[in-house]
C-alpha positions as semicolon CSV with decimal commas, in nm:
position;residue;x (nm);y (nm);z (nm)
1;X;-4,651;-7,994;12,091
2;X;-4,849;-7,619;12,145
3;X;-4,901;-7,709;12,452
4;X;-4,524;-7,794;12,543
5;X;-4,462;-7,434;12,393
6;X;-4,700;-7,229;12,602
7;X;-4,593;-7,423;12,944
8;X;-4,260;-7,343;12,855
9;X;-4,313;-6,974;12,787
10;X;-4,560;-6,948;13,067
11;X;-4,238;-7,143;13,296
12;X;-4,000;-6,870;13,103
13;X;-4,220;-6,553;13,203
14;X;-4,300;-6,698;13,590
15;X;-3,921;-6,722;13,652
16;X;-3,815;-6,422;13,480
17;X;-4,050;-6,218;13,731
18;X;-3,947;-6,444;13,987
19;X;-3,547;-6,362;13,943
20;X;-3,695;-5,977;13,938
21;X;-3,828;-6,031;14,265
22;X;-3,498;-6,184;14,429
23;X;-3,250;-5,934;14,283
24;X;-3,464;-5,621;14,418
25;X;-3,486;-5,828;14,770
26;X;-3,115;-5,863;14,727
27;X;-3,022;-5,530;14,656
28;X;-3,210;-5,410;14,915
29;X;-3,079;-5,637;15,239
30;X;-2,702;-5,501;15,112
31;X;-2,812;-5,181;15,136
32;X;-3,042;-5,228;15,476
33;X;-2,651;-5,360;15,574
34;X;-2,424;-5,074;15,451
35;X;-2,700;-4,870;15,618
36;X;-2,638;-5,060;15,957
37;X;-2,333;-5,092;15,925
38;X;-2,251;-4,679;15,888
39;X;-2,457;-4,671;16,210
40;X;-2,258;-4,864;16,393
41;X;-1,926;-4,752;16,243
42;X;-2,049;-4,352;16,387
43;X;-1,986;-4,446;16,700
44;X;-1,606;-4,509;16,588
45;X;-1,591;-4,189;16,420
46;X;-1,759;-4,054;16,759
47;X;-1,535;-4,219;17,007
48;X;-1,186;-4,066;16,954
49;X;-1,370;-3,707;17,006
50;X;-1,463;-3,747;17,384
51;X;-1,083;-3,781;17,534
52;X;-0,948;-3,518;17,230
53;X;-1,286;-3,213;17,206
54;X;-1,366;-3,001;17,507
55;X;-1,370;-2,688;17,589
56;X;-0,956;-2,628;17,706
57;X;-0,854;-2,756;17,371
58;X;-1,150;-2,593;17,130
59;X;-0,924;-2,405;16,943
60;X;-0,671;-2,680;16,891
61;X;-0,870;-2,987;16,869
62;X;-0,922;-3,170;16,578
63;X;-1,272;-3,053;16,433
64;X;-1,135;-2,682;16,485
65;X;-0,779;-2,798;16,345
66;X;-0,947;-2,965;16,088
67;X;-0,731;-3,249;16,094
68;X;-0,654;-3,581;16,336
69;X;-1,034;-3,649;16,291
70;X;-1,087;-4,043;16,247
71;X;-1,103;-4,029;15,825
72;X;-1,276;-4,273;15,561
73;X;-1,263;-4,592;15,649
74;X;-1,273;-4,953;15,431
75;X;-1,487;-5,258;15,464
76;X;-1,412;-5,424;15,129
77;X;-1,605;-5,342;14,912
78;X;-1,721;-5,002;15,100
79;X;-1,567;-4,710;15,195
80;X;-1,737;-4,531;15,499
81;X;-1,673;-4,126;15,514
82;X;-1,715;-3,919;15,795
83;X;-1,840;-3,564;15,766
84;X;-1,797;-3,351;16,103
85;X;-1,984;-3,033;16,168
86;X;-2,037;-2,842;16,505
87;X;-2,338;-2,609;16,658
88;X;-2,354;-2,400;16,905
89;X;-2,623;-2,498;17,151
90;X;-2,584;-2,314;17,452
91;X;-2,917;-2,091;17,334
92;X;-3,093;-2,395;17,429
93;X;-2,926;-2,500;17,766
94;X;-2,845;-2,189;17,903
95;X;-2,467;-2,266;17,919
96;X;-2,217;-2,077;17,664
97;X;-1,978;-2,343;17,645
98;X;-2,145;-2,617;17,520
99;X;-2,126;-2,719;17,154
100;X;-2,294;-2,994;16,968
101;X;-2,079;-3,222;16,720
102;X;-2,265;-3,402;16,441
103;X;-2,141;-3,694;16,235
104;X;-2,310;-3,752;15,923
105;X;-2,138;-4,108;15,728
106;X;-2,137;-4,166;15,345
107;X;-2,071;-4,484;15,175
108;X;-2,035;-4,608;14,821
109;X;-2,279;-4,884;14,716
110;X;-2,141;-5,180;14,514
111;X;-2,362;-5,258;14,277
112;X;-2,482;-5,638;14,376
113;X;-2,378;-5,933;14,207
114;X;-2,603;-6,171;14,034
Protein backbone atom coordinates (compact mmCIF):
# COMPACT_ATOMS: atom_id res chain seq x y z
CA UNK A 1 0.00 0.00 0.00
CA UNK A 2 3.31 2.61 0.72
CA UNK A 3 4.39 1.79 -2.21
CA UNK A 4 1.07 2.66 -4.22
CA UNK A 5 1.43 6.08 -2.26
CA UNK A 6 4.93 7.08 -3.23
CA UNK A 7 4.35 6.01 -7.12
CA UNK A 8 1.47 8.06 -6.99
CA UNK A 9 3.11 11.14 -5.50
CA UNK A 10 6.24 10.53 -7.46
CA UNK A 11 3.43 10.28 -10.83
CA UNK A 12 1.78 13.60 -9.10
CA UNK A 13 5.21 15.63 -8.87
CA UNK A 14 6.58 14.24 -12.60
CA UNK A 15 3.38 15.66 -14.22
CA UNK A 16 3.06 18.70 -12.28
CA UNK A 17 6.67 19.74 -13.66
CA UNK A 18 5.72 18.30 -16.79
CA UNK A 19 2.42 20.69 -17.25
CA UNK A 20 5.14 23.55 -16.08
CA UNK A 21 7.12 22.73 -18.93
CA UNK A 22 4.19 22.84 -21.64
CA UNK A 23 2.52 26.05 -20.42
CA UNK A 24 5.99 28.07 -20.54
CA UNK A 25 6.51 26.35 -24.21
CA UNK A 26 3.01 27.55 -24.83
CA UNK A 27 3.24 30.91 -23.76
CA UNK A 28 6.15 31.38 -25.49
CA UNK A 29 5.17 30.11 -29.33
CA UNK A 30 2.00 32.83 -28.85
CA UNK A 31 4.25 35.28 -28.18
CA UNK A 32 7.14 34.13 -30.89
CA UNK A 33 3.56 34.64 -33.08
CA UNK A 34 2.27 38.09 -31.96
CA UNK A 35 5.97 38.90 -32.44
CA UNK A 36 5.79 37.68 -36.17
CA UNK A 37 2.91 38.64 -36.71
CA UNK A 38 3.64 42.70 -35.79
CA UNK A 39 6.48 42.13 -38.28
CA UNK A 40 4.59 41.34 -40.91
CA UNK A 41 1.66 43.64 -40.13
CA UNK A 42 4.70 46.85 -40.41
CA UNK A 43 4.78 46.48 -43.71
CA UNK A 44 0.88 47.42 -43.75
CA UNK A 45 1.43 50.27 -41.59
CA UNK A 46 4.47 51.02 -44.10
CA UNK A 47 2.68 50.63 -47.35
CA UNK A 48 0.06 53.44 -47.46
CA UNK A 49 3.18 55.96 -46.78
CA UNK A 50 5.03 55.47 -50.19
CA UNK A 51 2.07 56.86 -52.67
CA UNK A 52 0.93 59.60 -49.63
CA UNK A 53 4.96 60.92 -47.95
CA UNK A 54 7.40 62.71 -50.18
CA UNK A 55 8.87 65.59 -50.34
CA UNK A 56 5.87 67.95 -52.41
CA UNK A 57 3.44 66.98 -49.75
CA UNK A 58 5.87 67.05 -46.39
CA UNK A 59 4.03 69.57 -44.84
CA UNK A 60 0.62 68.11 -45.53
CA UNK A 61 1.12 64.48 -45.39
CA UNK A 62 -0.04 62.40 -42.86
CA UNK A 63 3.00 61.89 -40.36
CA UNK A 64 3.38 65.86 -40.49
CA UNK A 65 -0.61 66.21 -40.31
CA UNK A 66 -0.59 63.82 -37.76
CA UNK A 67 -3.52 62.15 -38.93
CA UNK A 68 -4.68 59.64 -42.06
CA UNK A 69 -1.78 57.40 -40.77
CA UNK A 70 -2.95 53.58 -40.98
CA UNK A 71 -4.09 53.34 -36.92
CA UNK A 72 -4.34 50.23 -34.44
CA UNK A 73 -5.38 47.46 -35.92
CA UNK A 74 -7.35 44.00 -34.53
CA UNK A 75 -6.54 40.36 -34.87
CA UNK A 76 -8.87 38.94 -32.21
CA UNK A 77 -7.56 38.73 -29.50
CA UNK A 78 -4.68 41.45 -30.33
CA UNK A 79 -4.62 44.80 -31.06
CA UNK A 80 -1.49 45.92 -33.16
CA UNK A 81 -0.48 49.87 -32.68
CA UNK A 82 1.56 51.76 -34.84
CA UNK A 83 3.90 54.43 -33.55
CA UNK A 84 5.39 56.77 -36.44
CA UNK A 85 8.43 58.91 -35.96
CA UNK A 86 10.68 60.65 -38.65
CA UNK A 87 14.66 61.61 -38.86
CA UNK A 88 16.37 63.61 -40.76
CA UNK A 89 19.12 61.76 -42.58
CA UNK A 90 20.43 63.80 -45.18
CA UNK A 91 23.79 64.33 -42.77
CA UNK A 92 24.48 60.92 -43.79
CA UNK A 93 23.68 60.89 -47.62
CA UNK A 94 24.59 64.14 -48.53
CA UNK A 95 21.06 65.04 -49.81
CA UNK A 96 18.80 67.62 -47.68
CA UNK A 97 15.65 66.21 -48.63
CA UNK A 98 15.67 62.93 -47.54
CA UNK A 99 13.97 61.84 -44.32
CA UNK A 100 13.80 58.51 -42.65
CA UNK A 101 10.28 57.19 -41.31
CA UNK A 102 10.34 54.58 -38.53
CA UNK A 103 7.51 52.32 -37.46
CA UNK A 104 7.78 50.87 -34.18
CA UNK A 105 4.31 48.23 -33.47
CA UNK A 106 2.88 47.44 -29.96
CA UNK A 107 0.56 44.72 -29.13
CA UNK A 108 -1.34 43.51 -26.11
CA UNK A 109 -0.59 39.91 -25.02
CA UNK A 110 -3.55 37.67 -24.03
CA UNK A 111 -2.67 35.88 -21.37
CA UNK A 112 -2.74 32.00 -22.72
CA UNK A 113 -5.31 29.65 -21.95
CA UNK A 114 -4.79 26.43 -20.19
Amino acid sequence: MIEVLVAAILLALVLAGMSSVFITGRRSLLHSRSRSAGGELGRYFLDPLQADVNQATWGSNCLTAGTGCPGALQVPPITYTPAYSTADVSAWVGNSHLKKVKVTITWNEPPPTP
